[in-house]
Structures are given as structure tokens and as C-alpha cells.
C-alpha positions as CSV (number, residue, x, y, z in Angstrom):
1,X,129.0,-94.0,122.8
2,X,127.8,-97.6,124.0
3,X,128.7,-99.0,126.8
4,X,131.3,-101.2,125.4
5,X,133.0,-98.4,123.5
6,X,133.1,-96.3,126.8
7,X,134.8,-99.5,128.4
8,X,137.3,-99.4,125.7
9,X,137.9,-96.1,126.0
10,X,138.4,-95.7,129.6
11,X,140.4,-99.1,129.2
12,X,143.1,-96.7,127.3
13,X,143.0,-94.0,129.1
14,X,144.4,-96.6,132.4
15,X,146.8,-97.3,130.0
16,X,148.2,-93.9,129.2
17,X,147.8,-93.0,132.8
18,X,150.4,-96.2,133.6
19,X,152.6,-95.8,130.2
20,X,153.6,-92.4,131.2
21,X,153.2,-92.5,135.5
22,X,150.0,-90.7,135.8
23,X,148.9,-92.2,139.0
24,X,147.2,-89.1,140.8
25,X,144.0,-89.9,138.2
26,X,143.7,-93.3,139.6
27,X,140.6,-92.8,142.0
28,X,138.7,-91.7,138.7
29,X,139.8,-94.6,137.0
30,X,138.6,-96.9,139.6
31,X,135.2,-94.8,140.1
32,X,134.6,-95.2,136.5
33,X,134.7,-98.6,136.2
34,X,132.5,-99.2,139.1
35,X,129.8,-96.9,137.7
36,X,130.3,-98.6,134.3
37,X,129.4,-101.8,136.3
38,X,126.2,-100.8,138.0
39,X,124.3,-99.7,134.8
40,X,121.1,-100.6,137.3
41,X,122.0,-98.0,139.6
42,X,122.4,-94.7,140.1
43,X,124.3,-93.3,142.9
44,X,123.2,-90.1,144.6
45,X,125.6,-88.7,147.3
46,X,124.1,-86.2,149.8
47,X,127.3,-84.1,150.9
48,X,128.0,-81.6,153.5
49,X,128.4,-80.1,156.4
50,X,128.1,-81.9,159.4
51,X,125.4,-81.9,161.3
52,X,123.4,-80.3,158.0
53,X,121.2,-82.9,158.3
54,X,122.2,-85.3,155.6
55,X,121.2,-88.5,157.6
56,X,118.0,-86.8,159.2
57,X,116.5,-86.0,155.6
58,X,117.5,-89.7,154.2
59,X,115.8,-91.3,157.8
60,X,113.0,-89.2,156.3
61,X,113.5,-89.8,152.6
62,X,112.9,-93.8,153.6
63,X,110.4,-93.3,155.9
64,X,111.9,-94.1,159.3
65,X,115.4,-93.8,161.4
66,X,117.9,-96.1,159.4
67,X,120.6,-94.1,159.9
68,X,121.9,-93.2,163.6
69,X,122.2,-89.6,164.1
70,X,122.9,-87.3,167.3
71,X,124.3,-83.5,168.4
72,X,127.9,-84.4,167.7
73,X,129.4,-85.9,164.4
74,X,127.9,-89.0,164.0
75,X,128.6,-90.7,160.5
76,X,132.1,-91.6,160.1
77,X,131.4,-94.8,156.8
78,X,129.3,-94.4,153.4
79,X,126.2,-95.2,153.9
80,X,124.2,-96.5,150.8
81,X,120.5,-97.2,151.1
82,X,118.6,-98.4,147.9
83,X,115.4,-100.6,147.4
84,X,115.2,-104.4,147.8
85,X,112.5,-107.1,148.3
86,X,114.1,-107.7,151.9
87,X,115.1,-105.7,154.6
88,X,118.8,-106.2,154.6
89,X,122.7,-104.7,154.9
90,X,125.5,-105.8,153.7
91,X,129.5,-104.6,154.8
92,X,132.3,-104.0,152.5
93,X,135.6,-104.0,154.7
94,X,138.9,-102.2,153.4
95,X,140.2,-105.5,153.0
96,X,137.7,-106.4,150.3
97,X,136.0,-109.0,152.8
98,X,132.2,-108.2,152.8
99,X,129.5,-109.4,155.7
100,X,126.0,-109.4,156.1
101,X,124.7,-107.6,159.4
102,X,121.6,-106.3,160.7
103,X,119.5,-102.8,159.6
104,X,119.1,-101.8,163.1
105,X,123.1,-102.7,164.2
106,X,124.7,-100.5,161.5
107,X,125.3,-97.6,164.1
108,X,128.2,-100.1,165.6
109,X,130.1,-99.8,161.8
110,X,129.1,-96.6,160.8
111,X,129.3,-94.1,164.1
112,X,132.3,-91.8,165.2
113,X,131.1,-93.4,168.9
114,X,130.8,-97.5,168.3
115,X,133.3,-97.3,165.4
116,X,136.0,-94.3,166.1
117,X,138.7,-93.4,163.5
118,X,137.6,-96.0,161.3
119,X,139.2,-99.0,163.6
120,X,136.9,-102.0,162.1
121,X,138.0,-100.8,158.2
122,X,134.8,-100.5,156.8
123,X,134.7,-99.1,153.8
124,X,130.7,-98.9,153.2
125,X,127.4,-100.4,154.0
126,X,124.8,-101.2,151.9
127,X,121.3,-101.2,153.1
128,X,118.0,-102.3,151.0
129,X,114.6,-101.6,152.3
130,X,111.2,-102.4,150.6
131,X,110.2,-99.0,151.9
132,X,112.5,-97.3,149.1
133,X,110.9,-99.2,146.3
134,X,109.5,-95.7,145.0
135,X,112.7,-95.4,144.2
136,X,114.2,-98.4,142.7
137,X,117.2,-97.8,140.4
138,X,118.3,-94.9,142.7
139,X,120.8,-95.0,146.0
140,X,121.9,-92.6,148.0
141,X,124.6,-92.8,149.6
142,X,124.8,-90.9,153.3
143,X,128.6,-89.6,153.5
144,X,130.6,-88.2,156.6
145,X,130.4,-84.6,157.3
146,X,133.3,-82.2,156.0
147,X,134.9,-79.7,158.5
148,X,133.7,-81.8,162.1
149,X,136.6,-82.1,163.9
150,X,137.3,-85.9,163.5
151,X,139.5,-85.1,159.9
152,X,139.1,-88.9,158.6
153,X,135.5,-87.9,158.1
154,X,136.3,-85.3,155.9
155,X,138.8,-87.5,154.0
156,X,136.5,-90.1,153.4
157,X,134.0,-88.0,152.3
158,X,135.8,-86.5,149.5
159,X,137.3,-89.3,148.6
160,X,134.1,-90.7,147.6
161,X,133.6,-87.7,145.5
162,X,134.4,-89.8,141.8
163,X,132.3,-91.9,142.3
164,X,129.3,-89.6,142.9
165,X,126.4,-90.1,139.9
166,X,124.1,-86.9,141.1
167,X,125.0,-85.1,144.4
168,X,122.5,-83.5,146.5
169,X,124.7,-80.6,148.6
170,X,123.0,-80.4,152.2
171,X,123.5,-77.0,153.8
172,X,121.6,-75.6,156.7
173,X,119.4,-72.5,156.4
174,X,121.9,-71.0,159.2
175,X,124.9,-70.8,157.2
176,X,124.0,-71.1,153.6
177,X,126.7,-71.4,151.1
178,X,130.0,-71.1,153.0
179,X,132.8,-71.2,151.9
180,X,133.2,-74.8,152.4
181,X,130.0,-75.5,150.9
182,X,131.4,-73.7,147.6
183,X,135.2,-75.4,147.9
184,X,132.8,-78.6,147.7
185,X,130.5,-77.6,144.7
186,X,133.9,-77.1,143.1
187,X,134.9,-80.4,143.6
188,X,131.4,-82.2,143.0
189,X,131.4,-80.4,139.3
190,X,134.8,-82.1,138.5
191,X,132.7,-85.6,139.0
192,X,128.8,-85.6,138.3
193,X,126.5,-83.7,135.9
194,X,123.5,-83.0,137.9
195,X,123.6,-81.2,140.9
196,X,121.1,-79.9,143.1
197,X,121.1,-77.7,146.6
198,X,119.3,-79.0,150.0
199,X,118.4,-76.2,152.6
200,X,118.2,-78.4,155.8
201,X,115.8,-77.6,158.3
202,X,113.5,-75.0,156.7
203,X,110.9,-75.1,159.5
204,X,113.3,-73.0,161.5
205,X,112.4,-69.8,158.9
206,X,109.5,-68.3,158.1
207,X,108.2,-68.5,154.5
208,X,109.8,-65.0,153.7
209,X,112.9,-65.7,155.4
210,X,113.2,-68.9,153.1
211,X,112.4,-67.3,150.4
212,X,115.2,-64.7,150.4
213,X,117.7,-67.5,152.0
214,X,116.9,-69.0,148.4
215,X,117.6,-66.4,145.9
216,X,121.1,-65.4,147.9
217,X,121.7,-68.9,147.5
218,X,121.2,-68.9,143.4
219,X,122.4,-65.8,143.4
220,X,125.9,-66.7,144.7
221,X,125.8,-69.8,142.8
222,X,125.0,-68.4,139.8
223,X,127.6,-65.8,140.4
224,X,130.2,-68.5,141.0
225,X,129.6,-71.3,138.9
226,X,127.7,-69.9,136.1
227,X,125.0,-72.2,136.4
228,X,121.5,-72.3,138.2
229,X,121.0,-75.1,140.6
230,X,117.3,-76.7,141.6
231,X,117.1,-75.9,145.4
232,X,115.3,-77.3,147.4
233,X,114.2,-76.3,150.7
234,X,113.6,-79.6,153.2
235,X,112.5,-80.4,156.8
236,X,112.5,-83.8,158.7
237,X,110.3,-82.4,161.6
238,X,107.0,-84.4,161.4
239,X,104.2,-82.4,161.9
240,X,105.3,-78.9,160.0
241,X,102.8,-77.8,157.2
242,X,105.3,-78.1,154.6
243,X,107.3,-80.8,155.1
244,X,105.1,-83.1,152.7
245,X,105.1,-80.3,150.3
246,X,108.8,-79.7,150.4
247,X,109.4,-83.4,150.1
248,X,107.1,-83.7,147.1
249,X,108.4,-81.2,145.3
250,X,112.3,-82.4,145.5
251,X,110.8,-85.9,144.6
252,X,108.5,-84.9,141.3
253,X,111.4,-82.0,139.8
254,X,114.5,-84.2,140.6
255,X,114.3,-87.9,142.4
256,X,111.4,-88.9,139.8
257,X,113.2,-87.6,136.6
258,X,116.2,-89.2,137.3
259,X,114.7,-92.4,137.9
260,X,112.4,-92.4,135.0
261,X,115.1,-91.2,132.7
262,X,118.2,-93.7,134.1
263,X,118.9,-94.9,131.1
264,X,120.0,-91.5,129.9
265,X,120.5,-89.7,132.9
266,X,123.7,-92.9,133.9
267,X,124.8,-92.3,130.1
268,X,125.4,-89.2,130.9
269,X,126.8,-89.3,134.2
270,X,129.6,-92.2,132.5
271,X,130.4,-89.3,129.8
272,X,130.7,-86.9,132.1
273,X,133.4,-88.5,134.2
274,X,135.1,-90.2,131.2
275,X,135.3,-86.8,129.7
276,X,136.3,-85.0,132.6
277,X,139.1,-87.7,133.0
278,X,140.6,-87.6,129.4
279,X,140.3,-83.7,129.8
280,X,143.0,-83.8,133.3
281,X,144.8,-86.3,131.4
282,X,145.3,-84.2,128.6
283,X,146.8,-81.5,130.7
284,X,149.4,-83.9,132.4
285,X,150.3,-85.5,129.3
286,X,150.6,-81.4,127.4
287,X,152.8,-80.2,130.6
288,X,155.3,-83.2,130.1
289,X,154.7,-83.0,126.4
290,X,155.7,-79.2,126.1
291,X,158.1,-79.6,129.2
292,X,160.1,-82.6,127.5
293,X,160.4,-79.9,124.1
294,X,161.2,-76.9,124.9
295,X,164.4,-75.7,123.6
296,X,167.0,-74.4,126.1
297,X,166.0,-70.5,124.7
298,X,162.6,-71.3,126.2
299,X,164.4,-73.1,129.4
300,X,166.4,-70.2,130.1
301,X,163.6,-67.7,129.4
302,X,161.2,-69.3,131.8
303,X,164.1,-69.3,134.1
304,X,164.4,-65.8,133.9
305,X,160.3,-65.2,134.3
306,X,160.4,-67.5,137.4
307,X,163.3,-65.8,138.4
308,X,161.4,-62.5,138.3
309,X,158.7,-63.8,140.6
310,X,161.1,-65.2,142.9
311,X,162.3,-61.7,143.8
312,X,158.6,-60.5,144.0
313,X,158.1,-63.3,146.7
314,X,160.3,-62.0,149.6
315,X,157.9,-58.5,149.3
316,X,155.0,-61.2,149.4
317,X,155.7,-63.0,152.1
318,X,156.4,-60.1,154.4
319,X,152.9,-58.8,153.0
320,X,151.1,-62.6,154.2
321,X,153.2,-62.1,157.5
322,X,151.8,-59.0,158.2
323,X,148.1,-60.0,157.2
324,X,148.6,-63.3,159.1
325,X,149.7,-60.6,162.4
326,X,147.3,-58.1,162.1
327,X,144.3,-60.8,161.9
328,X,145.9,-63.1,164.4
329,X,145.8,-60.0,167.3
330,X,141.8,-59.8,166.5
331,X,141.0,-63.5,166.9
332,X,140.9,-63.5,170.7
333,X,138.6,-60.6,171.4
334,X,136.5,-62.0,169.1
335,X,135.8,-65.5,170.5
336,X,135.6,-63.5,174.2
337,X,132.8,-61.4,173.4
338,X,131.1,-64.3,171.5
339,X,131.3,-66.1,175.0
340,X,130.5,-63.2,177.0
341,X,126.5,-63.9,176.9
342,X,127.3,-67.8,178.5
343,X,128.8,-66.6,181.6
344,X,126.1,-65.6,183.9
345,X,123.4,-68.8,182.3
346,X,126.2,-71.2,182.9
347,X,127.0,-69.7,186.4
348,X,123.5,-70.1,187.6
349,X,122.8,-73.3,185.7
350,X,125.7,-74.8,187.7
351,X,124.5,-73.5,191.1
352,X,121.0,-74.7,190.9
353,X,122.7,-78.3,189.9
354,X,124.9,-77.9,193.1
355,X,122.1,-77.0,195.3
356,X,120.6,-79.9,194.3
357,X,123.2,-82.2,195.1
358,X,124.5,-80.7,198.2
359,X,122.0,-82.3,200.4
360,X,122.7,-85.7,199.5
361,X,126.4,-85.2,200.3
362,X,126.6,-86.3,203.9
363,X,130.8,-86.7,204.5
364,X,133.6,-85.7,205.8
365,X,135.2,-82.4,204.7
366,X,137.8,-84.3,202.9
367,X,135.8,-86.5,200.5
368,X,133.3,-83.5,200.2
369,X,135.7,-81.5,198.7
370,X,137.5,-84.1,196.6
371,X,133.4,-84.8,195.3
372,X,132.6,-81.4,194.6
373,X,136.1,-80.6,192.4
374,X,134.9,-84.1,190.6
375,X,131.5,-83.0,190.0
376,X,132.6,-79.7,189.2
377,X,135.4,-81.0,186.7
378,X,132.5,-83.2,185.2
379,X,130.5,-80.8,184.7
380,X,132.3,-77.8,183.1
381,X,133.7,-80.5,180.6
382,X,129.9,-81.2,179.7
383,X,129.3,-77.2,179.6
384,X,132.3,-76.1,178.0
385,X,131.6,-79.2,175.4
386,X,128.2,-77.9,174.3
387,X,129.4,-74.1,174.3
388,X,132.6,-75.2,171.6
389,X,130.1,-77.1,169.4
390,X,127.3,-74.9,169.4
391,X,129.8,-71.8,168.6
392,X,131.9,-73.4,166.1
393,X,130.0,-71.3,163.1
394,X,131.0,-67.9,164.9
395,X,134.6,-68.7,165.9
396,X,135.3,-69.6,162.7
397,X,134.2,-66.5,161.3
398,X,137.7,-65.1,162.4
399,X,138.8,-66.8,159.6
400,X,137.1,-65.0,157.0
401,X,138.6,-62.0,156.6
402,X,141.8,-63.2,156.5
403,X,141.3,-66.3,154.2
404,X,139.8,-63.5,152.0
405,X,142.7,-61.4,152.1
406,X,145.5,-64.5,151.7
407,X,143.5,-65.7,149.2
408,X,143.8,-62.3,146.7
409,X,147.3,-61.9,148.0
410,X,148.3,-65.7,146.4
411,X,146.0,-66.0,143.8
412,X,147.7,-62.8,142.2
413,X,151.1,-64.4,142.5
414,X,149.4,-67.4,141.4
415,X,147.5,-65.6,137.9
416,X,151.3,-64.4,137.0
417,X,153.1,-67.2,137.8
418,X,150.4,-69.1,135.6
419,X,150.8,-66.4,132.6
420,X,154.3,-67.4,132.9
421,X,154.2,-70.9,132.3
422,X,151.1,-70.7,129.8
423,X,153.5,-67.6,128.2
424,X,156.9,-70.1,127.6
425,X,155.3,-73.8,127.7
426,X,151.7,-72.4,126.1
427,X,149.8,-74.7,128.8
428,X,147.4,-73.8,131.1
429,X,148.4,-74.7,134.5
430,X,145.1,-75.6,136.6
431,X,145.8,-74.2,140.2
432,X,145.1,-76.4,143.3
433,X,142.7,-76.1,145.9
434,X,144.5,-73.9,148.8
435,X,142.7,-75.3,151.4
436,X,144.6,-75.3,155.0
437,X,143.3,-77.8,157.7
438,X,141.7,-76.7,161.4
439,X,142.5,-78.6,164.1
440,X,139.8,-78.2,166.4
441,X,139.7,-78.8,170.1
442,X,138.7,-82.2,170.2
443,X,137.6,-81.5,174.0
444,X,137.3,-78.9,176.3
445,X,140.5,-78.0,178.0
446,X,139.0,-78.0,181.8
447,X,141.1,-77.2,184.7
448,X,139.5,-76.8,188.6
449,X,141.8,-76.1,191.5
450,X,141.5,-77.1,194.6
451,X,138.1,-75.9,196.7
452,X,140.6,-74.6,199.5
453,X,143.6,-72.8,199.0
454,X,145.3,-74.2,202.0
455,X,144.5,-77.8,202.8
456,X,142.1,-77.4,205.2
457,X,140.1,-80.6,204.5
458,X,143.4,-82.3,205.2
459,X,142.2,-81.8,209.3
460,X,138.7,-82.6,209.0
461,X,138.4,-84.7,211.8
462,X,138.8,-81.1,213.7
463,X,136.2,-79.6,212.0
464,X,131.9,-80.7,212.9
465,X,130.5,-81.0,209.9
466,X,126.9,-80.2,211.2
467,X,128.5,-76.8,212.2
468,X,130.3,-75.6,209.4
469,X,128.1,-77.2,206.9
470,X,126.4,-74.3,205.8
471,X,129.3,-72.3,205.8
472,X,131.2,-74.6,203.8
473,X,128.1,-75.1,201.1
474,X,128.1,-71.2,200.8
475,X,131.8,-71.1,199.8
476,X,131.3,-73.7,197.1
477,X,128.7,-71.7,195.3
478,X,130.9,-68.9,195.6
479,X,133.8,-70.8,193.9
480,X,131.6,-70.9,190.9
481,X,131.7,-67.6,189.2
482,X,135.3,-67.7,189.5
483,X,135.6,-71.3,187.9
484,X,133.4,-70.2,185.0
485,X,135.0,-67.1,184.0
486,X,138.4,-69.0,184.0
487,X,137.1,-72.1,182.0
488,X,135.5,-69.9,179.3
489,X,138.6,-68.1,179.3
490,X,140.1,-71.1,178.5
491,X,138.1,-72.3,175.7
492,X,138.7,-68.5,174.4
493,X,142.5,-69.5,174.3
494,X,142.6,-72.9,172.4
495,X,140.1,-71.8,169.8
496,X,142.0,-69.1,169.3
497,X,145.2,-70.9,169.4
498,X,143.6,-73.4,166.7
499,X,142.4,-70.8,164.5
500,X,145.7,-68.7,164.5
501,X,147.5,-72.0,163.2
502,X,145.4,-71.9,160.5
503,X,145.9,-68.3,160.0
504,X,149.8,-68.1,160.6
């Protein structure tokens, strides 16, 4: 199928989509005729996690730091970085405008902090750089991580998802394979015909370690999907024996093939999204088709199936509810003993800070109270910051086993309910993603009382300072091991009150 026949074809398929109201396969349509458009190119998304280390291993991939990155969620617009005679970037706004800008001032378009919630609608950046031009014909595109807790990131990084030519799936050697790493293979093979696995930041395993962090990896996939994914272990630390190798060896058995073989390799990529499309328009177009037809025997005998399952649901639901309970009442013990090892390092991280600063607070017992609480406050929001991001992988581990369990409670309701329909209407009904959203604590809920519990610093022009300060320095550190226990306590309580609103 040439490329003019494929135009034609996806040309009718917009049309059937419009003729008969078919507007959830839009995005497809619209991704398709932009790859049909950039026969020159071929777009290679690196999805994931964040913080997997998508923008690190591109920095590396082009041979310096393009792409800002950091220890919180960084990326927040596509990034798209291909070769070109000239260092240059250009900005496509939501508005269709576009602008040229600077390589090294992207970070002010494309970062959660310069550029938060998306305010300046940009809708991508392109970047050429003559240090790609071992790979001219290829772009890869740097997207937002899925699961941070900004939730536009992970909306515009599935969104982008039909319009993916190759994806390259980032995951960390840490957490290989989650379950949101396989929700998002799912999604990837619905839009691009090659697909191939990164394991970010190898150099933290050793070679044995990697080795068996591999085959779980096929093995799951292989399990799941049927197929056997190249993987491809990767590192962006200079210096570590293997990085070169690691890098060579992703570039020779996939970057190098694909660019050699464009031709073919964006043929197929246009058939496979053309095919997938007429295959989900097919289904629509069967359901309404058989729907539209059935005879008022078949109306009332699926109304007496559904009806069935509708009586069945009531037992159901008080099933999920307890589930939902049982799991629930385990969520907070949990997170508490996966905080318990912080306490005593924060406590004495916090007292050698204040001893510190103590001397240099020469004042009144008023304002030396008011600037301890402040420093205090500041500080346990830094703390408690670090200990929430660093710990996100284990607290949401309480969400495994239930998830599990949901999942085989509804997707047994969901297998008869489909041998229902498939039964009266003979149509396969394709079952949606049940994916429910965590809304993470997007800070640290902090709270210090007062250093006194009467207001003693409210006389403090009774009280010599360069008599009682020693006294007074000794009953701040001593506030400390109190303050620690009840912010960790705290975070404890609003991860567990975000992850039993997922659960519930």
C-alpha cells in the first residue's frame, strides 16, 4: 500500500468516523496524518516512569545535557530532539503559534518549575543538534513522566501515545515492570510496531543482579504479551565500564536498524496504526450495527441476561466493600513501619543543623523563639519532602494486594457480562482500562507548635538572656524528638489517607 493509497484510505476512515459520530478515534486520526506527513522521520518516544531516567539517557544519547533534569518531576512538555546542520529549537504553542528559542533556555517551556501546569500552552519543542547526525532520520521525543504527582504530566504523556513510531519503555532496575509499566505496554501496542525495554541505571547492579533483573523482565513480558522484547540495559554515569558497551549495543541491534531500514520500518509503522484504527472502528461501527438489528426477542433476552447480573452485583459490591475495608485497616501500619528507620537519622540530622545555628542567634527570647519554630517549620518541610519522594515506591505497595484482588473480583463480572453481550449481539466487547487515579500529597503536611507552652517569651525583657541561654538552647534540642515523631506521623496519615481513596 503506497503512500497515496494509505492517504485515501485513512481519508475514509475520517469519514465513517464523522458519518456515523465516532469521535473517541479522533486523536488516531490526527496522529496518522501527521506521521503520513513526516515520511523523513521517524519518531521514537522514550516513555515511563518518572524519574526512570528518560531525559538522563537522551542527555547521554546526544552527547551532552539538553534536557533539564533534577530529583523531583522535571519534564512537564514533549521534548523532540533530532539532527540538524544548526544548533536550534523551535516551539509549537497549543494555539498553533510556533517560536524559535534557544537550546540552552528550553528548561523555562519544558519544566514542572519555570513552566507549572502547563501555563505558557506549549505543546512541544523541537530541538536539532549536529551532534545527533548519527542519527539523522530518527527523533526521539522525551515525554513527561506517568504516576508523578503533577497528573497533567501523565495526561500529556499518554496522549502522545498515537503518535508514537517506535517506543523505547524506560524503567528503573529498582522497580522493573510494575504494574504501571505494563498498563503502559498495553497502551503502546495499540499504536507502534516495534517496541523495546530500557533498564535505567544499570550501574547500580552488579552484572549478576542485571542479569536476572533481565530474564524476570522477558519473562513477565513474554508471559503477558506473548511477545519477546529487545532489552536493553543502559547507564548515563560517565566513567562505569559498561556504559559504552551498553550504549553500543542498544545503538547497533535497534537505533541503527531502524535508521538504515526507514523506509520500511515508517511503512510499517503507517500500517500498523491505519490497521489498528480500522480494526477499533470496526468494533464501534459492529456494536451499533448489531445493536440497531436486533429483534425485540433478542432485546428482551439481553434484558433478562443483564438483568441476571444486576442481581449478582449487590453480592458484588458488598464483596469490593469488604476487600476495600479489610485492605484499607492495613495501609497505615504499613507506611509507619516503612518510616520507622527515618526517625532517629532525621532527629540527629536536625540537632547538628541547630547546634550549628544556635550561636549565631544573639536576640531576645521572643524573636528567638519565633526563629527557631521558622527554621524548624522550614526545615521539616524540606525533610518530610525528601522522605515522601524517596518512599513513594513502598507506600504504594499497599496498593497491590488490593488492586489484585479488585481486579479478579471485576474482571469476573466483567468476562460474564462480556459473554453476555458477545452471546445476544455476537460482538466482542473490548473492556477498558480500570485504572483509578492517586492523588498524592503534593507537599508535606508540616505543623510545629509553639516552642513554649505558655507564652513565656511574651516577658522576655524579664528574662537575661546570657543567663538562661543555655538553658533555653537545651530545651529546643529537646523539642526535637517530639516534633519528628509527630511530623512523620503525619506524613503516615495523608499517604494513607491518599491511598485509601484510591482503594475505597
Amino acid at each position: 500500500m503506497d503512500t497515496r493509497i494509505k492517504s485515501r484510505f485513512l481519508d475514509r476512515l475520517a469519514e465513517i468516523c464523522v458519518q456515523f459520530g465516532i469521535t473517541a478515534l479522533q486523536p488516531q486520526i490526527e496522529a496518522c496524518r501527521e506521521v503520513l506527513r513526516q515520511q523523513d522521520l521517524i519518531d521514537i518516544a522514550v516513555l515511563g516512569r518518572f524519574k526512570a531516567g528518560k531525559s538522563s539517557f537522551l542527555n547521554c544519547l546526544a552527547g551532552r545535557s539538553v534536557l533539564p533534569i533534577g530529583v523531583i518531576p522535571v519534564t512537564t512538555v514533549v521534548t523532540r530532539l533530532s539532527y540538524g546542520p544548526a544548533e536550534r529549537a523551535e516551539v509549537r504553542f497549543l494555539d498553533g503559534e510556533t517560536s524559535e528559542t534557544a537550546v540552552d533556555e528550553i528548561g523555562l517551556l519544558v519544566t514542572e518549575a519555570e513552566n507549572p501546569d502547563n501555563r505558557k500552552r506549549v505543546r512541544s519543542v523541537d530541538v536539532e543538534l549536529p551532534a545527533l547526525k548519527a542519527h539523522e532520520g530518527l527523533r526521539f521525543a522525551d515525554t513527561p513522566g506517568l504516576g508523578s504527582i503533577f497528573k497533567h504530566n501523565t495526561e500529556m504523556a499518554r496522549e502522545w501515545l498515537p503518535r508514537v513510531g517506535a517506543a523505547l519503555v524506560a524503567m528503573s532496575v529498582d522497580a522493573p515492570l510494575s504494574e504501571e509499566d505494563r498498563s503502559l505496554l498495553r497502551d503502546i501496542k495499540r499504536h507502534a510496531p516495534r517496541i523495546a525495554l530500557l533498564l535505567t541505571k544499570a550501574d547500580l547492579k552488579t552484572e549478576k543482579e542485571l542479569g536476572e533483573i533481565e530474564a524476570f523482565v522477558k519473562e513477565g513480558v513474554m508471559r503477558e504479551f506473548g511477545e519477546d522484547f529487545s532489552v536493553f540495559p543502559v547507564s548515563t554515569k560517565a566513567g562505569h565500564p559498561k556504559e559504552a558497551a551498553w550504549r553500543s549495543a542498544l545503538v547497533r541491534n535497534l537505533l541503527d536498524p531502524l535508521r538504515e531500514n526507514r523506509e520500511a520500518e515508517w511503512s510499517g509503522i503507517v500500517s500498523h496504526k491505519l490497521g489498528n484504527l480500522r480494526g477499533e472502528c470496526e468494533d464501534y461501527l459492529r456494536i451499533a450495527l448489531r445493536s440497531a438489528g436486533a429483534v425485540t426477542a433478542d432485546c428482551e433476552r439481553f434484558k433478562d441476561q443483564i438483568l441476571t447480573e444486576d442481581n449478582r452485583l449487590a453480592s458484588m459490591r458488598d464483596e469490593i466493600r469488604g476487600i476495600a475495608k479489610e485492605c484499607a485497616s492495613k495501609t497505615r501500619p504499613m507506611i509507619r513501619e516503612a518510616l520507622k528507620g527515618f526517625r532517629r537519622p532525621l532527629e540527629e540530622k536536625l540537632a547538628r543543623e541547630l547546634k550549628s545555628r544556635l550561636p549565631s542567634w544573639r536576640m531576645n527570647l521572643w524573636k528567638l523563639s519565633r526563629t527557631f519554630e521558622s527554621w524548624l517549620e522550614e526545615a521539616f518541610r524540606r525533610e518530610i519532602g525528601i522522605i515522601s519522594r524517596s518512599e513513594r515506591e513502598k507506600f504504594l505497595t499497599a496498593l497491590e494486594t488490593p488492586r489484585t484482588r479488585l481486579m479478579r473480583t471485576i474482571q469476573s463480572f466483567r468476562a460474564r457480562l462480556s459473554a453476555k453481550i458477545e452471546d445476544v449481539l455476537g460482538v466482542k466487547r473490548r473492556d477498558p482500562e480500570w485504572n483509578v487515579p492517586l492523588k498524592e500529597p503534593e507537599a508535606p503536611n508540616v505543623a510545629i507548635f509553639h516552642v513554649f507552652d505558655t507564652q513565656i517569651d511574651l516577658v522576655w525583657f524579664l528574662i537575661p538572656m546570657s543567663l538562661f541561654q543555655p538553658l533555653i538552647h537545651r530545651h529546643f534540642l529537646k523539642r526535637i524528638p517530639n516534633e519528628v515523631e509527630k511530623n512523620l506521623s503525619r506524613l503516615a496519615a495523608q499517604w494513607t489517607d491518599a491511598i485509601n481513596a484510591v482503594i475505597h
